[in-house]
C-alpha positions as CSV (number, residue, x, y, z in Angstrom):
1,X,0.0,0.0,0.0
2,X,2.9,2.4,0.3
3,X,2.9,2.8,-3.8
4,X,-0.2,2.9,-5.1
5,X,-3.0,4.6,-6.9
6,X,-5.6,6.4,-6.7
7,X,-8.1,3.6,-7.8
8,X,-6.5,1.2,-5.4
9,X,-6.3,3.9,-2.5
10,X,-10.6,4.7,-3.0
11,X,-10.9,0.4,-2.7
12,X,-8.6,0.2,0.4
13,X,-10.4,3.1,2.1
14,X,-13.6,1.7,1.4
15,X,-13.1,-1.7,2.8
16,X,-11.1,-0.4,5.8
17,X,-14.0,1.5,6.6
18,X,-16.1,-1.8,6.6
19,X,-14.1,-3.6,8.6
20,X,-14.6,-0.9,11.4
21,X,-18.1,-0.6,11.2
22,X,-18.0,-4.3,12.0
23,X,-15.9,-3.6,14.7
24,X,-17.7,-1.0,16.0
25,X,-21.3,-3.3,15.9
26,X,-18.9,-6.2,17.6
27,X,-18.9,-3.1,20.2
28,X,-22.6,-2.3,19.8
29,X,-24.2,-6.3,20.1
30,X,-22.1,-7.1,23.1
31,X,-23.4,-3.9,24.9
32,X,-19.7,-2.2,25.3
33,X,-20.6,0.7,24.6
34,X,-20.6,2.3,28.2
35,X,-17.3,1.6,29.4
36,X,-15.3,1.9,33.0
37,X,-12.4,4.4,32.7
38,X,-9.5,1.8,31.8
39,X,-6.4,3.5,30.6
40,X,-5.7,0.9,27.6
41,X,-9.0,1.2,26.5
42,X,-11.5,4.3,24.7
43,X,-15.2,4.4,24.8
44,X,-16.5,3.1,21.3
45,X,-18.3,5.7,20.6
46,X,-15.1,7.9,20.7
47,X,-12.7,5.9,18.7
48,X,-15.7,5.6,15.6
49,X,-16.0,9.6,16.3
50,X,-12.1,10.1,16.3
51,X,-11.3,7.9,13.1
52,X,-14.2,9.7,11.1
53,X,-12.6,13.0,13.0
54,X,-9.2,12.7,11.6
55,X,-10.0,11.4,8.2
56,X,-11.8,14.9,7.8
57,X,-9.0,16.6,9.7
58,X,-6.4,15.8,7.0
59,X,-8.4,15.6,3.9
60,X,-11.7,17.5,3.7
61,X,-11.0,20.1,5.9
62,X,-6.9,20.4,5.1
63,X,-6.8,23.1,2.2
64,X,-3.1,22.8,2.5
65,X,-3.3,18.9,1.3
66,X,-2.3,19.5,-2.6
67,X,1.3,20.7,-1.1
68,X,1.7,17.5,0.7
69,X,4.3,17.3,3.0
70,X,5.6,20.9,2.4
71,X,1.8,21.8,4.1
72,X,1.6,25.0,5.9
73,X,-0.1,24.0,8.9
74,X,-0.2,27.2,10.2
75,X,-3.3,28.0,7.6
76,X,-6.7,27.6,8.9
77,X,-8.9,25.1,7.9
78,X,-12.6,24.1,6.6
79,X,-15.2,23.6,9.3
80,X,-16.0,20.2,10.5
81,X,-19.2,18.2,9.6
82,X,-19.6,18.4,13.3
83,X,-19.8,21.5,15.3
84,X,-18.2,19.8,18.5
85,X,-15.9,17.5,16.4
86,X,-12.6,19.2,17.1
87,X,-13.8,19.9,20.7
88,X,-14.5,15.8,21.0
89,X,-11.8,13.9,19.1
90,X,-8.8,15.7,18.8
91,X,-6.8,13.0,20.5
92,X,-3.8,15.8,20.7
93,X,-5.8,18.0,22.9
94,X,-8.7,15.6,24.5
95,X,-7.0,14.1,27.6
96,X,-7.3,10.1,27.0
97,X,-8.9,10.2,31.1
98,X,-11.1,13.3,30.0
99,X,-12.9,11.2,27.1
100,X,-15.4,9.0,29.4
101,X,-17.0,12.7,30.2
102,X,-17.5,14.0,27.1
103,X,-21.9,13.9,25.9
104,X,-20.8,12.3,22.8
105,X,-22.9,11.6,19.9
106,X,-25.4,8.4,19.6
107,X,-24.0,5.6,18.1
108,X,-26.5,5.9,15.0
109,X,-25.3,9.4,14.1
110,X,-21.5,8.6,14.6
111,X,-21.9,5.9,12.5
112,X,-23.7,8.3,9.8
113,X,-20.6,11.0,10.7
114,X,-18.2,8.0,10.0
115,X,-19.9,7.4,6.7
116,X,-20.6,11.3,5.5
117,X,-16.3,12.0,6.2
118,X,-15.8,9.2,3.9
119,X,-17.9,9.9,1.2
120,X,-16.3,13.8,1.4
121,X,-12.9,11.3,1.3
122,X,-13.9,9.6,-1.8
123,X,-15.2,12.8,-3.6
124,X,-12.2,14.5,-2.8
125,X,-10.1,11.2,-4.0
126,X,-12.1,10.9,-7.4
127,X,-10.2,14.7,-8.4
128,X,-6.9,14.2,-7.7
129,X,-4.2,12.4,-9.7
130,X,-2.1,9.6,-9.2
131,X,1.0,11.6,-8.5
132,X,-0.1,14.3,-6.5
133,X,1.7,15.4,-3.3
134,X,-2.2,15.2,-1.9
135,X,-2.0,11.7,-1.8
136,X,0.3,10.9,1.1
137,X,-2.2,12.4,3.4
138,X,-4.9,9.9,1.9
139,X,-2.1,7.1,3.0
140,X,-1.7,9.1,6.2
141,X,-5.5,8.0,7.0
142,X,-5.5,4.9,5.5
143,X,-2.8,3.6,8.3
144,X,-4.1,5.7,10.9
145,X,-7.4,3.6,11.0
146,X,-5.8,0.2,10.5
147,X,-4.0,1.3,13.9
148,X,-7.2,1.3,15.2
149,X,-8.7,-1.4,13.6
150,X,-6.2,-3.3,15.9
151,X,-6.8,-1.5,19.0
152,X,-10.3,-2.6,18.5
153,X,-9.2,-6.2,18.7
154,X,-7.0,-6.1,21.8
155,X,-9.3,-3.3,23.5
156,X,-11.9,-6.4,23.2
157,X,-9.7,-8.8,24.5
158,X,-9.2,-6.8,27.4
159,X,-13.1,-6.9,27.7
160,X,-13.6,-10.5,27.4
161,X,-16.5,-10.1,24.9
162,X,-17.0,-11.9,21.7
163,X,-15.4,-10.3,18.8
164,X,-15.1,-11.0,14.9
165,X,-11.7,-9.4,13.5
166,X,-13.3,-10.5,9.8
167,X,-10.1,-8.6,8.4
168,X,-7.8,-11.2,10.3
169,X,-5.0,-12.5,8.1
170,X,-5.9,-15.9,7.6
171,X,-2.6,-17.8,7.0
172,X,-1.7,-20.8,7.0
173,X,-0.1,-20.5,10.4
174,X,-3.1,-18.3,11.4
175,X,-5.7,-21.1,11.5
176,X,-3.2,-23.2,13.2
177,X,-2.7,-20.9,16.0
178,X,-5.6,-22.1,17.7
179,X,-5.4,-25.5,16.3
180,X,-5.6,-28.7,19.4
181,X,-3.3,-28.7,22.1
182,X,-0.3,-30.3,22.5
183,X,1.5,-31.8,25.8
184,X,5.0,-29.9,26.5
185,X,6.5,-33.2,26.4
186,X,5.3,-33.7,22.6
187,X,7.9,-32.8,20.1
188,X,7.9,-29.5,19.4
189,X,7.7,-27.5,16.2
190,X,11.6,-27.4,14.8
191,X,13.4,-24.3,16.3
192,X,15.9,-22.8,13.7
193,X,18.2,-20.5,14.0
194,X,20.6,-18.8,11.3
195,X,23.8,-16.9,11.5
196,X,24.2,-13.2,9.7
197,X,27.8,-11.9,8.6
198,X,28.9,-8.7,9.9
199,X,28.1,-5.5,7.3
200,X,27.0,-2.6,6.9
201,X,23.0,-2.1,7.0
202,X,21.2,0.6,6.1
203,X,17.9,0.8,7.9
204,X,14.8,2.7,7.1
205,X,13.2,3.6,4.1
206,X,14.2,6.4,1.4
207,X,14.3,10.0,2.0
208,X,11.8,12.0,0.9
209,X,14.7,14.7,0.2
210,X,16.3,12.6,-2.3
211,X,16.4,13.4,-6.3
212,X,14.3,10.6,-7.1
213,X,11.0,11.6,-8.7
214,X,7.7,11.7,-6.6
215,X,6.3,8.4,-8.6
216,X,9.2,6.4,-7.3
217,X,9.0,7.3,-3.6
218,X,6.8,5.4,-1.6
219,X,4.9,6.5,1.2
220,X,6.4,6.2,4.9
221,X,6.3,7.5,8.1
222,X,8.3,10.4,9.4
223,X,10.1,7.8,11.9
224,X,11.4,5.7,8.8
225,X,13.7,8.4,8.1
226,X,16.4,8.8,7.2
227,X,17.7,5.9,6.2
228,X,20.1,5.1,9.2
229,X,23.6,3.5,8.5
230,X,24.8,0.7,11.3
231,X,27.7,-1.4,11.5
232,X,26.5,-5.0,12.7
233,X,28.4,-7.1,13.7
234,X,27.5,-11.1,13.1
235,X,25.4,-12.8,14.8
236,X,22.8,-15.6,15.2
237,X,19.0,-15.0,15.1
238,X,16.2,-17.1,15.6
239,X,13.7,-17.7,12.3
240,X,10.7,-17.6,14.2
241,X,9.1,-16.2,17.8
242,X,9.2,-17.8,20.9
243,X,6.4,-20.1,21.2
244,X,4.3,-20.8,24.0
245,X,5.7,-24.0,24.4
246,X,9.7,-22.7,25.3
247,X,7.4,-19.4,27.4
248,X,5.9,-21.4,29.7
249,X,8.8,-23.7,29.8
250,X,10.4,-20.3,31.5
251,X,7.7,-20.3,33.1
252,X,7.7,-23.1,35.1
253,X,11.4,-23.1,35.6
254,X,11.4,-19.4,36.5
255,X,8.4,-19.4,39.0
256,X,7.4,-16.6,37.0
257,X,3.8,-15.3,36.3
258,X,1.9,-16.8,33.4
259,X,0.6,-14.0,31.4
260,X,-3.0,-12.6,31.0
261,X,-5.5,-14.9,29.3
262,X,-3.5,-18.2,30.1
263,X,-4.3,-20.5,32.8
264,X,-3.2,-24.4,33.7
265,X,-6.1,-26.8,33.6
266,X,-4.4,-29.7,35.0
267,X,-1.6,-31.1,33.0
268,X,-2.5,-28.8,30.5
269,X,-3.1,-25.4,29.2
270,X,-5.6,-22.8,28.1
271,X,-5.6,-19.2,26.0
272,X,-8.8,-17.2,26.4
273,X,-9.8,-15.9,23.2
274,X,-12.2,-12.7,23.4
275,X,-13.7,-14.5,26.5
276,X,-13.8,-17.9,24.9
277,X,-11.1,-20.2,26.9
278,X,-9.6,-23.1,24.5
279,X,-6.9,-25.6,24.5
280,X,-3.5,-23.6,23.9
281,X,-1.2,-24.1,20.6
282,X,1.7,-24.3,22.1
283,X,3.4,-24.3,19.1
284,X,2.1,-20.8,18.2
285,X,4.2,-17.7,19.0
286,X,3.7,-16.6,22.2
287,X,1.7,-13.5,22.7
288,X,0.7,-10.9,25.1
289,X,4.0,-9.9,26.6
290,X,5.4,-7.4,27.9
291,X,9.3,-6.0,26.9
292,X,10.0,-6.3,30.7
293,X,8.6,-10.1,30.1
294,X,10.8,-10.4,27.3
295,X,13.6,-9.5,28.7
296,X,12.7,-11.9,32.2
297,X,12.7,-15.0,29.2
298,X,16.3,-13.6,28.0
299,X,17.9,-13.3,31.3
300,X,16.6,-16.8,32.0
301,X,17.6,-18.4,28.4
302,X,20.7,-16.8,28.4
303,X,20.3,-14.8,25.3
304,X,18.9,-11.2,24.2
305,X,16.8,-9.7,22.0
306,X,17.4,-8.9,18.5
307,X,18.4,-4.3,18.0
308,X,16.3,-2.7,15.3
309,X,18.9,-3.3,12.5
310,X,19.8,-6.8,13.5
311,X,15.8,-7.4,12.5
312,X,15.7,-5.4,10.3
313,X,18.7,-6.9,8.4
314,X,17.3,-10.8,9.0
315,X,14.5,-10.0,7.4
316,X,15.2,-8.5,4.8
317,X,18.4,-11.3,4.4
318,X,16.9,-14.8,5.2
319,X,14.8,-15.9,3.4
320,X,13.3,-18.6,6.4
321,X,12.9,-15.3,8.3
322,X,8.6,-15.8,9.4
323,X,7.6,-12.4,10.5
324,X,4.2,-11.3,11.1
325,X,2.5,-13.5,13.5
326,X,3.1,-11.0,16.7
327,X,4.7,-7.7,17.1
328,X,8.2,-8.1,17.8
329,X,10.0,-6.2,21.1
330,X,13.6,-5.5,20.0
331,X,15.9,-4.2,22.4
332,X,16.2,-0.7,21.2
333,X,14.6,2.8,22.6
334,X,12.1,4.4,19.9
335,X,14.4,7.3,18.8
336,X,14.5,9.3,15.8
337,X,17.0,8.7,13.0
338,X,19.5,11.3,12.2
339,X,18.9,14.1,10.2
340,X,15.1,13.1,10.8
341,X,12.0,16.0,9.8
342,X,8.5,15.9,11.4
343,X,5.7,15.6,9.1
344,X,2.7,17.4,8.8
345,X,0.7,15.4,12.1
346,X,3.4,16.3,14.4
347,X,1.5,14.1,16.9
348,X,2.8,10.5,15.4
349,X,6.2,10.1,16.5
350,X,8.3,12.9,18.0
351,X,6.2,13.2,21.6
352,X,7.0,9.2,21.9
353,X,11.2,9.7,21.3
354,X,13.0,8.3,24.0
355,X,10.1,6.6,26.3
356,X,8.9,3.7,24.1
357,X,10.5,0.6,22.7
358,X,10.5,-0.4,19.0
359,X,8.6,-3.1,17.9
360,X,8.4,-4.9,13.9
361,X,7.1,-7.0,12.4
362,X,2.6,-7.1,12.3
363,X,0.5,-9.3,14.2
364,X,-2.0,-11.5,12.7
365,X,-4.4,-8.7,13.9
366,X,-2.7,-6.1,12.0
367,X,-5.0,-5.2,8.6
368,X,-2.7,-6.2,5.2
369,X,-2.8,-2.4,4.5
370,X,-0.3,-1.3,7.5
371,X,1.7,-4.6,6.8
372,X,5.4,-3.3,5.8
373,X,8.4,-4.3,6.3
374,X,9.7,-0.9,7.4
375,X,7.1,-0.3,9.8
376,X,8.6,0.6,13.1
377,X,5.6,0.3,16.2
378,X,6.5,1.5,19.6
379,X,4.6,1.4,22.8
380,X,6.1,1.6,26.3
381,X,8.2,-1.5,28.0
382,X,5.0,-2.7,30.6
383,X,2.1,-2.9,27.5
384,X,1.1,-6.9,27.6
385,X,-2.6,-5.9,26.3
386,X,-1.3,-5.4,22.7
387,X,-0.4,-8.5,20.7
388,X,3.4,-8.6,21.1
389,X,5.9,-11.3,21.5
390,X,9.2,-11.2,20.7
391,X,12.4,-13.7,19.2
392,X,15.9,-14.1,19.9
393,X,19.2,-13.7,19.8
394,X,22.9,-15.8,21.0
395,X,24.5,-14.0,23.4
């Protein structure tokens, strides 16, 4: 999705869209739509509101769009389809504790708010042209609610209520992950390793600043760049996550705490699954854990997790490399590359510098429109309610 046009940007938006509507009903049918304050979670109602909100925010209402990234942000803007809309779902200026006291809209006219900003979207799509500097902030909203999309998954797996993710990427691995149990004395999935040289790596994407013509730059985030050169040295990686199986192994061994939605059932495990509990896969890649977790399993395994460009370099070298079952912890401290420019919502990276960890990779959760390679995801170290794991490295 990060080179595409504007066809193929007008499909994508429309079936995003979809897919959180059927979120949002999940939301709506299990009566969640009052919630208790809960500081990983939003009400509903507010998220719907705050994707519609910003998919307005940077295309209806942003008369600066045609200049792209080189907008003047200091120009005003059109007025909102909603009087109250910047006053309710600004997430930049609506304190995340603040938003369980806002009188919000009904869930009928949100949803009509959520369709109205993206027929303006659509409209607004239908005049522009495939190379026009407009079109990164079409991107810009196009990931911004397949973030969400997510959050809706894990926000109701925190609430223990049924849930259909029907844009879950349905692998081959994927429909295995729930698949029967199997005893921890059972032979285990092969766990492979492979060794990389030492080299140079350049991580990141390409620089927007570069000679190249607009058509061959693809979209990216402002965190991408610029593309960072390291020096790695060699080292040997695991091809795949930890699985459940070598995690509670730790586990066990450790006397540490299983994490949230496991528990033993005699010999035996279980995973709740939006608050359906079923035999655990322990071949899958273990999931829910926090970097401090992560980091417990390493100190206890004696080895470490992968840096940024180590991953980044594996999987962009190996071809065995399996990525995108969980979100991947790496050892390094979300921080800018050098030379690195904001762009136009200022919000997205720089206030996060220096107090989150990276993460790559995708989780089967994550839609196939945010799925990149180059995608760097950070929260902070003690999340466990997003769907992160993590692999390995030798010490």
């Amino acid at each position: 999705m990060r080179q595409v046009n504007i066809l193929t940007l007008s499909k994508a938006l429309q079936h995003l869209r979809g897919h959180t509507l059927s979120s949002f009903e999940c939301y709506l049918s299990a009566n969640k739509l009052s919630l208790p304050y809960h500081k990983g979670l939003n009400p509903p109602v507010w998220e719907l509101g705050h994707i519609a909100w910003f998919q307005e925010y940077w295309i209806a209402r942003n008369l600066q769009r045609t200049h792209g990234l080189a907008s003047d942000l200091s120009q005003p803007r059109n007025a909102s389809l909603l009087h109250e809309a910047d006053a309710w779902f600004d997430s930049a200026k609506v304190a995340h504790s603040t938003r369980w006291d806002l009188k919000l809209l009904t869930h009928p006219k949100c949803i009509q708010y959520a369709q109205e900003s993206l027929a303006q979207t659509l409209e607004l799509l239908h005049n522009e042209t495939d190379h026009s500097p407009a079109l990164y902030f079409y991107w810009l909203v196009l990931q911004h609610e397949a973030m969400h999309l997510e959050a809706s998954a894990y926000m109701a797996q925190s609430l223990r209520m049924p849930f259909k993710a029907v844009w879950r990427q349905e692998d081959e691995i994927a429909e295995n992950s729930q698949s029967t149990a199997l005893n921890l004395k059972q032979q285990s999935v092969e766990y492979r390793t492979a060794r990389v040289p030492s080299q140079i790596w350049k991580l990141g994407s390409r620089d927007f600043s570069s000679n190249s013509s607009q058509e061959e730059i693809p979209f990216c985030f402002d965190n991408e760049l610029i593309a960072k050169t390291c020096s790695i040295q060699d080292f040997e990686i695991s091809l795949q996550p930890v699985n459940w199986a070598q995690y509670i192994n730790f586990v066990i061994d450790a006397g540490y705490r299983l994490p949230n939605y496991i528990r033993k059932t005699g010999s035996d495990f279980e995973v709740e699954v939006f608050g359906n509990w079923q035999p655990l896969n322990k071949d899958a890649p273990a999931v829910h854990l926090s970097w401090t977790d992560a980091q417990a399993y390493c100190a206890w395994a004696k080895c470490r997790l992968p840096t940024e460009a180590e991953w980044d370099c594996a999987a962009k070298t190996l071809t065995d490399f399996k990525w995108g079952q969980v979100w991947e912890w790496t050892q390094d401290t979300f921080e800018p590359y050098e030379g690195f420019a904001t762009h136009p919502y200022t919000e997205y990276s720089e206030p996060w510098f220096g107090t989150h960890k990276v993460l790559r990779g995708a989780s089967q959760f994550t839609h196939a429109v945010l799925r990149d390679v180059n995608y760097r995801n950070f929260f902070t170290p003690e999340r466990d309610d997003i769907y992160s794991g993590f692999r390995t490295c030798a010490l």
